[in-house]
BATI-582275 format. One record per residue: x, y negated, z of N, C-alpha, C, O in turn; residue number from 1. Coordinates in steps of 0.1 Angstrom, whole numbers, m for minus. Layout:
N
PT    npx    npy    npz   capx   capy   capz    cpx    cpy    cpz    opx    opy    opz  num
PT      X      Y      Z      X      Y      Z      X      Y      Z      X      Y      Z  NUM
...
This chain:
216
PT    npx    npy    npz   capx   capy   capz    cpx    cpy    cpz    opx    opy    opz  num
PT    m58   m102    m59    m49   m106    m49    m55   m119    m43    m61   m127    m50    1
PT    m53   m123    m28    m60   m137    m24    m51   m145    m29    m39   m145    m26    2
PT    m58   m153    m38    m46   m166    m41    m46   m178    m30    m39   m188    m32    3
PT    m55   m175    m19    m51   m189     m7    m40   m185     m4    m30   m192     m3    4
PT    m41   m169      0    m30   m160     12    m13   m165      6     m2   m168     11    5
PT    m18   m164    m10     m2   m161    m16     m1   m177    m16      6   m180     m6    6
PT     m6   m186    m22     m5   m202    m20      3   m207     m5     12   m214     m1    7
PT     m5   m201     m2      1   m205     15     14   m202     13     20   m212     12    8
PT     21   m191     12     34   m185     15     42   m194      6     53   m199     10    9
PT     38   m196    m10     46   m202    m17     50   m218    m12     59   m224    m16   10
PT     40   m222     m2     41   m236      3     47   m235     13     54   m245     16   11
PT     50   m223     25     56   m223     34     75   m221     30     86   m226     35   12
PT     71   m210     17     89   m209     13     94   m221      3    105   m220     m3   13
PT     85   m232      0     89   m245     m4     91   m255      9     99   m265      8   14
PT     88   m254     14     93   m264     27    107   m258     35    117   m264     39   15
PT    105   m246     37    116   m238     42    131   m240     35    143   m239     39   16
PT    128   m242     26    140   m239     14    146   m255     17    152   m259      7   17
PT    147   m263     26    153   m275     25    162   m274     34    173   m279     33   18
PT    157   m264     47    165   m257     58    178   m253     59    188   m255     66   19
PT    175   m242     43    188   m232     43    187   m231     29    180   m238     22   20
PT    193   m221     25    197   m218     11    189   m204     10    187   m196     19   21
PT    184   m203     m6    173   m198     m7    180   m182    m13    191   m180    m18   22
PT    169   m171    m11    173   m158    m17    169   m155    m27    158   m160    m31   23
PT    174   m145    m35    161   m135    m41    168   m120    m41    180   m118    m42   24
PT    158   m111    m40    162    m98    m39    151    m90    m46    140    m94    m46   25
PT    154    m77    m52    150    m67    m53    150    m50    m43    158    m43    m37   26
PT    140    m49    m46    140    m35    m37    131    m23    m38    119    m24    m43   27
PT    136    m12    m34    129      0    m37    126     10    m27    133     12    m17   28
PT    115     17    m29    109     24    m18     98     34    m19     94     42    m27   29
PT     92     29     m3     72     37     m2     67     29    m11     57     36    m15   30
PT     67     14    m19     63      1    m20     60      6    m37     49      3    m42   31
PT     71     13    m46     76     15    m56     91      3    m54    100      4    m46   32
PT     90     m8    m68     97    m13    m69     87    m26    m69     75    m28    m72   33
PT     99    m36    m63     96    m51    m64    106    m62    m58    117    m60    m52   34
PT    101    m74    m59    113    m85    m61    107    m95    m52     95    m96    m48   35
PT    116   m102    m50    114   m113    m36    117   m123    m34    125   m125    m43   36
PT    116   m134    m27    122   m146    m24    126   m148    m11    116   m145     m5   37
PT    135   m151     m2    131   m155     10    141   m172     13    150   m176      6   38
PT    137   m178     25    147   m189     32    145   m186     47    136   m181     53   39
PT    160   m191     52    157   m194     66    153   m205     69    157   m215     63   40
PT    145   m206     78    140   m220     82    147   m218     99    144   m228    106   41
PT    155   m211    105    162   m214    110    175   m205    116    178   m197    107   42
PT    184   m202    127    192   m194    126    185   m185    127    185   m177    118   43
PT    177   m181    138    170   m169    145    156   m164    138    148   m157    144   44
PT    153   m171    123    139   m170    122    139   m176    105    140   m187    101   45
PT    137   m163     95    134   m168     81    123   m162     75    121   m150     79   46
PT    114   m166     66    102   m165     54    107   m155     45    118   m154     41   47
PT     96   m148     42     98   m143     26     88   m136     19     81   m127     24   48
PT     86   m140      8     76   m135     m1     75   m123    m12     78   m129    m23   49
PT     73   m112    m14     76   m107    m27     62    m97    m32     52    m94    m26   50
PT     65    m95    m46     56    m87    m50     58    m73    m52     70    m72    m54   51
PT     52    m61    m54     53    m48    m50     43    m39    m57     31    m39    m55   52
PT     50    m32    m67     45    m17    m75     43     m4    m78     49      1    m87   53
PT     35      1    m71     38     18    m76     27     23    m77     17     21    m70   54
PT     30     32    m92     20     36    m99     26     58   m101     35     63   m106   55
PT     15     63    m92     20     80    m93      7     87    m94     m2     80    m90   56
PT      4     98    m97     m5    111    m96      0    122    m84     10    128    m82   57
PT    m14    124    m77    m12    134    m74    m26    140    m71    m35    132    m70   58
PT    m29    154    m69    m36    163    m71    m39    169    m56    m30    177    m51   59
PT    m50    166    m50    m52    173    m35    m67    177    m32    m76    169    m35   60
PT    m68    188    m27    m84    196    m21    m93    190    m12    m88    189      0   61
PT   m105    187    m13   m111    186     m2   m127    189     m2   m136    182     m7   62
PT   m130    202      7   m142    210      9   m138    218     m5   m126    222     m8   63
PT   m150    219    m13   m153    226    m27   m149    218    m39   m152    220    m51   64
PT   m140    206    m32   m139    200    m50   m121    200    m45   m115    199    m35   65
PT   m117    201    m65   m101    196    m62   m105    180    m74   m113    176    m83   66
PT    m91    174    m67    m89    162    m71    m80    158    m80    m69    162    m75   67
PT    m79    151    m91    m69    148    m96    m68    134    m90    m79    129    m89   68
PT    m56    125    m86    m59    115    m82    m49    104    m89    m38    108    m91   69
PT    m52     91    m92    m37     84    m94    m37     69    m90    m45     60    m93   70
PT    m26     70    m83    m27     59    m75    m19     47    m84    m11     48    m93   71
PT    m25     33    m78    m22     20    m84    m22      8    m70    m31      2    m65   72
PT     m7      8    m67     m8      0    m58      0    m12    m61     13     m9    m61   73
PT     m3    m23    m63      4    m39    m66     m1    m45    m55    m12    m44    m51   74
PT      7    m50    m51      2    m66    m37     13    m73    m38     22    m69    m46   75
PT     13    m81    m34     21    m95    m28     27    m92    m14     18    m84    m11   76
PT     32    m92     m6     35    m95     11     44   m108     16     56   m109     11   77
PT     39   m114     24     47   m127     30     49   m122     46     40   m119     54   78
PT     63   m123     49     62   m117     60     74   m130     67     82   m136     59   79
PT     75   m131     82     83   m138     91     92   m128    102     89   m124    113   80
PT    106   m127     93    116   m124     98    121   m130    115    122   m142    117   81
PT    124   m120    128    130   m131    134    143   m120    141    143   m109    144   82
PT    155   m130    141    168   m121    147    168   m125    157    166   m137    158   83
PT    170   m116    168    178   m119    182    189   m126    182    188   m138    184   84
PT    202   m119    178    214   m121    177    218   m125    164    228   m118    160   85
PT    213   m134    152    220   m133    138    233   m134    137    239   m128    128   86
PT    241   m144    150    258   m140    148    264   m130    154    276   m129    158   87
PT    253   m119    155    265   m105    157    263    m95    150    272    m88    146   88
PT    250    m94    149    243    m86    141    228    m89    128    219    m93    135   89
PT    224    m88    117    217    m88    108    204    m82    109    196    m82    100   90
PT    201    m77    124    190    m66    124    178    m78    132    179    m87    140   91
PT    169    m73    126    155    m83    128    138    m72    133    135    m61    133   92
PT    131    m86    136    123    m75    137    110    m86    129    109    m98    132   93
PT    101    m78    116     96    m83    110     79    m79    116     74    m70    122   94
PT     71    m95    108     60    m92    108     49   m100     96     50   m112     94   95
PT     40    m93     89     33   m103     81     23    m95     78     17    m87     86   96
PT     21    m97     63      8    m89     54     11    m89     42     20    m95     37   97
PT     m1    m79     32      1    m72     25    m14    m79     16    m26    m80     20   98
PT    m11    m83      7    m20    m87      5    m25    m81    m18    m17    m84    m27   99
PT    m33    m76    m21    m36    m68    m31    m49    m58    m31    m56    m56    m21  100
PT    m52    m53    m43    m62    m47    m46    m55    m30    m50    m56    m25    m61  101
PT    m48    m25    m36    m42     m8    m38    m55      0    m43    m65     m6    m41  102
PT    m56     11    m47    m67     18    m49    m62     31    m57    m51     32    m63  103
PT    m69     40    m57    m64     56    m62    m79     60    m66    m89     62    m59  104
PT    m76     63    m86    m90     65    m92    m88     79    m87    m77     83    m83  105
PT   m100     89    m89   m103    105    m88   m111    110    m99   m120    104   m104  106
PT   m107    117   m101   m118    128   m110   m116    139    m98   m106    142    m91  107
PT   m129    145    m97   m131    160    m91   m134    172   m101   m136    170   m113  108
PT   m133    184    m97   m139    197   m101   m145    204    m87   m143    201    m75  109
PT   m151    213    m94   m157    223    m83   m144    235    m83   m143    241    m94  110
PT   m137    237    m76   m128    247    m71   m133    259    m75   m124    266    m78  111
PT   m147    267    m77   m151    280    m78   m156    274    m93   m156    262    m96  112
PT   m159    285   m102   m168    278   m116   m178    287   m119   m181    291   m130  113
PT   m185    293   m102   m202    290   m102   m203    287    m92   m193    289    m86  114
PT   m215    281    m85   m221    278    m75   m234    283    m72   m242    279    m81  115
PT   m239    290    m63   m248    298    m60   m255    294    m53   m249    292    m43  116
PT   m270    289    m52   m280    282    m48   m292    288    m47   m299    289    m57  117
PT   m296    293    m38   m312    307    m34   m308    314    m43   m316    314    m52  118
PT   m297    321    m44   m293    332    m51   m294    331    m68   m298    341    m75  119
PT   m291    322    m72   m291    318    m85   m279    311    m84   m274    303    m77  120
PT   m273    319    m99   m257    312   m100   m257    298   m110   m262    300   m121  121
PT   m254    290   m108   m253    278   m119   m237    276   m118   m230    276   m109  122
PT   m235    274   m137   m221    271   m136   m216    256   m132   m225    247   m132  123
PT   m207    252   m130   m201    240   m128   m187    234   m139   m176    228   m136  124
PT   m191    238   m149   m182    240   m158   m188    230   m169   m198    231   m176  125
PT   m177    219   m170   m179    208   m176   m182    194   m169   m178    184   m173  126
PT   m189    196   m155   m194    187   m146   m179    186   m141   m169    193   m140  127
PT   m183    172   m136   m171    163   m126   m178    155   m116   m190    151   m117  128
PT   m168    151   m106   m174    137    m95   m159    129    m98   m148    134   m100  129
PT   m164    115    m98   m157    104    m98   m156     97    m84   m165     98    m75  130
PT   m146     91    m84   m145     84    m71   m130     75    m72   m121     76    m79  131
PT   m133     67    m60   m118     55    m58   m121     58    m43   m132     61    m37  132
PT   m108     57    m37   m104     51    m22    m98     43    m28    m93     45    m39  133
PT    m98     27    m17   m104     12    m13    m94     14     m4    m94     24      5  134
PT    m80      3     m4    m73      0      9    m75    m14     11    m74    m19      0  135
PT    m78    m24     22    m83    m34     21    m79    m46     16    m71    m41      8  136
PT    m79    m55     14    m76    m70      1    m67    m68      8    m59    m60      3  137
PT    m64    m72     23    m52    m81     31    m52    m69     46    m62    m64     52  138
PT    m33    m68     46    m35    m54     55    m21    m60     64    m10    m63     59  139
PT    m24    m60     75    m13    m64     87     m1    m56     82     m2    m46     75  140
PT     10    m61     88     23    m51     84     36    m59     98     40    m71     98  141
PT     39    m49    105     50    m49    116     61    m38    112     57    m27    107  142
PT     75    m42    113     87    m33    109     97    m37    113     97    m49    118  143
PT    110    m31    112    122    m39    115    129    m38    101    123    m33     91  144
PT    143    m43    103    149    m44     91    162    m49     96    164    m56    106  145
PT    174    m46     86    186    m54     87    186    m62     71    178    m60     62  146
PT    197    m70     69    194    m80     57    184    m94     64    175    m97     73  147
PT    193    m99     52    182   m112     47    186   m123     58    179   m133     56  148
PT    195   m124     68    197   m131     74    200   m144     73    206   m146     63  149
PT    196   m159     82    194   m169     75    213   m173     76    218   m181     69  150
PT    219   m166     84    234   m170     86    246   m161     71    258   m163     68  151
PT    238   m154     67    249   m143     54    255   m155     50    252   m166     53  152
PT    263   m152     42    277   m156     35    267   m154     18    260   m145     14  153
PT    271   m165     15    264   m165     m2    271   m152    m12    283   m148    m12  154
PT    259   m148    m20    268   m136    m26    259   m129    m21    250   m135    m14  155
PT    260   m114    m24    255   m104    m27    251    m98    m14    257   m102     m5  156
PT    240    m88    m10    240    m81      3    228    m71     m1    220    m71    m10  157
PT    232    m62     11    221    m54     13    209    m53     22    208    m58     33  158
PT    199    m47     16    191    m47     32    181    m36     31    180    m29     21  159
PT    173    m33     46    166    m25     49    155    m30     54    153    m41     59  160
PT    143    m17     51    133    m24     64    122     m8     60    120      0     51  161
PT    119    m10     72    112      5     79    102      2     90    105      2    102  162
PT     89      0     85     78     m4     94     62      3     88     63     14     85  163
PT     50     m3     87     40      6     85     29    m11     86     30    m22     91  164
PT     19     m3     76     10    m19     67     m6     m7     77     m7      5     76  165
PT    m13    m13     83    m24    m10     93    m36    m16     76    m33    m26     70  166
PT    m48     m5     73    m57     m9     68    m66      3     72    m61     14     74  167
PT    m78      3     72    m87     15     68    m94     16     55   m101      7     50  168
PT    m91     29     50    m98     26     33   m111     36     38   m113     45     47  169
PT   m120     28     21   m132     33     17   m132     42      8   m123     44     m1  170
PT   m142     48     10   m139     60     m3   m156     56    m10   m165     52     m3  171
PT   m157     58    m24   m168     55    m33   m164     71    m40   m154     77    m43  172
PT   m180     71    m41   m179     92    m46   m190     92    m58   m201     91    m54  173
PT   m188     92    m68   m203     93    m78   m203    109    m83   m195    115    m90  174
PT   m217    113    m76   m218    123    m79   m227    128    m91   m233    137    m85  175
PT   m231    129   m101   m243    132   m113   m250    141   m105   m248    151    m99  176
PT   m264    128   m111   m281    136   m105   m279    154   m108   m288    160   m102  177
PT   m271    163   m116   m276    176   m118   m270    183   m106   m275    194   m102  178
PT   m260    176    m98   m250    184    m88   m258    179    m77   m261    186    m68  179
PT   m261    166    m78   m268    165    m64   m282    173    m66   m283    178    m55  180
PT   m289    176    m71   m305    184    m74   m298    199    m72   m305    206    m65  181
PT   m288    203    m75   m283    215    m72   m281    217    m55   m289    223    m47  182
PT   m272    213    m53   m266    210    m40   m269    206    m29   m263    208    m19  183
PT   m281    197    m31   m282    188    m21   m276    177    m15   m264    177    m13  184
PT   m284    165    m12   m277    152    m12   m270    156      6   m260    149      6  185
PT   m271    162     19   m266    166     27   m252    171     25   m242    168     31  186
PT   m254    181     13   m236    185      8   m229    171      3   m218    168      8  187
PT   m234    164     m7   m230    156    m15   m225    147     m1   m215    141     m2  188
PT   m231    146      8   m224    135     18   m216    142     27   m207    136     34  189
PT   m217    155     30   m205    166     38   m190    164     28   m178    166     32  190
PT   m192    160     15   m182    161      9   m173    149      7   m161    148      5  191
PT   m186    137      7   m177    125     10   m170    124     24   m159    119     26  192
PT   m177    128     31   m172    125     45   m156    136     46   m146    130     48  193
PT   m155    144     45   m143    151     38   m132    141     31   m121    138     35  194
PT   m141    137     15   m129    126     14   m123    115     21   m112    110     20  195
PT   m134    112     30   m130    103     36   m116    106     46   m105    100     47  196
PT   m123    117     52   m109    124     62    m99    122     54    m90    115     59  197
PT    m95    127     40    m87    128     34    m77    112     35    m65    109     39  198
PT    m91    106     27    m83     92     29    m77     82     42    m69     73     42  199
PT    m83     89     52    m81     83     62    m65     81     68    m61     74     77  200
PT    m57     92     60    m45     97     63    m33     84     55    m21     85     54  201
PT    m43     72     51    m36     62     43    m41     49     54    m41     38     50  202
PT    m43     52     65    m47     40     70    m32     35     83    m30     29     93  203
PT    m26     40     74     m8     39     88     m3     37     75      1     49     73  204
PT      0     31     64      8     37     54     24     30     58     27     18     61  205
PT     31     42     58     45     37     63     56     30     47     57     33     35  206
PT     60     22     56     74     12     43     82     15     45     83     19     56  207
PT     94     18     37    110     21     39    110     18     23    103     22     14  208
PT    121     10     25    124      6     12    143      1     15    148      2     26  209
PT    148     m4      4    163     m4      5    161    m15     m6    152    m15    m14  210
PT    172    m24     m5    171    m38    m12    182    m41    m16    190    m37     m8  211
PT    192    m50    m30    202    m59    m31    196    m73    m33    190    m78    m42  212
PT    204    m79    m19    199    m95    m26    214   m106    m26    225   m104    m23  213
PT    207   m115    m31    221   m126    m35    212   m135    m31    199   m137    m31  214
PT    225   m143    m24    220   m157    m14    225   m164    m24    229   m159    m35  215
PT    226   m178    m20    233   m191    m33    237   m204    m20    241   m215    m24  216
């Protein structure tokens, strides 16, 4: 995680916090689960910082290999709230970043279990490819949201927010010298490029998450 990125934020919701009265919340979602801080630093316009976890498997095809995949996504995000109307309504429209090392290890297989090369069958039975997709350290994020308002009433509340973190990920593919001498290093990169398509379907990744926080 950048520790300037997060330092910054923790110095911006230390100065903020003299403004108004400070939050903390938890919340759940696209994100997994994670917990938060925020202040208003004014009626129409408040800070907030939190951290963010989800850890899942899942299993998807691409070309001649299947994948087992499991994802590990932890970051930080510091984002600036701002309301139109906070004495009529609680609805805002947010903006910040995402800041962490997300990433999703792979194991592959070969989908068939032989592979046929100038008419000679070799099995693929036992062999694997390894690989990670790479979402970037620090990833823009725009959304709206209700909650968190710097005008709430101390005590308990709810909130929302529904927006999308902008990154393009990398994909890293290790393939063993016996598959590539089989196959060819032209397939071996027809197949990254595949993953990559795959991965590319993570470069919008959308937020919706649902929150309880207590003001003081």
């Amino acid at each position: 995680m950048n520790c300037k990125a997060m330092a910054f934020a923790v110095a911006m919701l230390a100065c903020a916090s003299h403004a108004q009265a400070i939050e903390a919340y938890g919340a759940v979602g696209t994100e997994g689960l994670g917990i938060g801080v925020g202040v208003g630093v004014t009626n129409h316009l408040g800070v907030r910082a939190d951290v963010n976890g989800l850890a899942l498997s899942h299993s998807f095809t691409a070309g001649q290999v299947r994948y087992d995949g499991k994802a590990r996504f932890v970051h930080g995000g510091v984002y600036a709230d701002f309301f139109p109307a906070p004495a009529t309504v609680p609805f805002r429209l947010t903006a910040g970043m995402l800041v962490g090392n997300d990433h999703v290890d792979l194991v592959g297989h070969a989908v068939q279990s032989t592979y046929v090369y100038r008419g000679v069958a070799y099995s693929t039975a036992g062999q694997s490819v390894n690989g990670r997709i790479k979402l970037p350290t620090v990833r823009p994020y725009v959304g709206i949201g209700f909650g968190h308002s710097p005008l709430a009433t101390p005590g308990w509340s709810m909130s929302f927010d529904a927006g999308v973190a902008y990154g393009k990920p990398t994909v890293e593919l290790d393939v063993p010298p016996l598959i590539t001498a089989i196959v060819g290093q032209a397939t071996v990169d027809d197949q990254r490029q595949q993953l990559q398509d795959k991965a590319n379907k993570l470069k919008f990744y959308p937020i919706v998450k649902v929150g309880v926080t207590y003001k003081w």
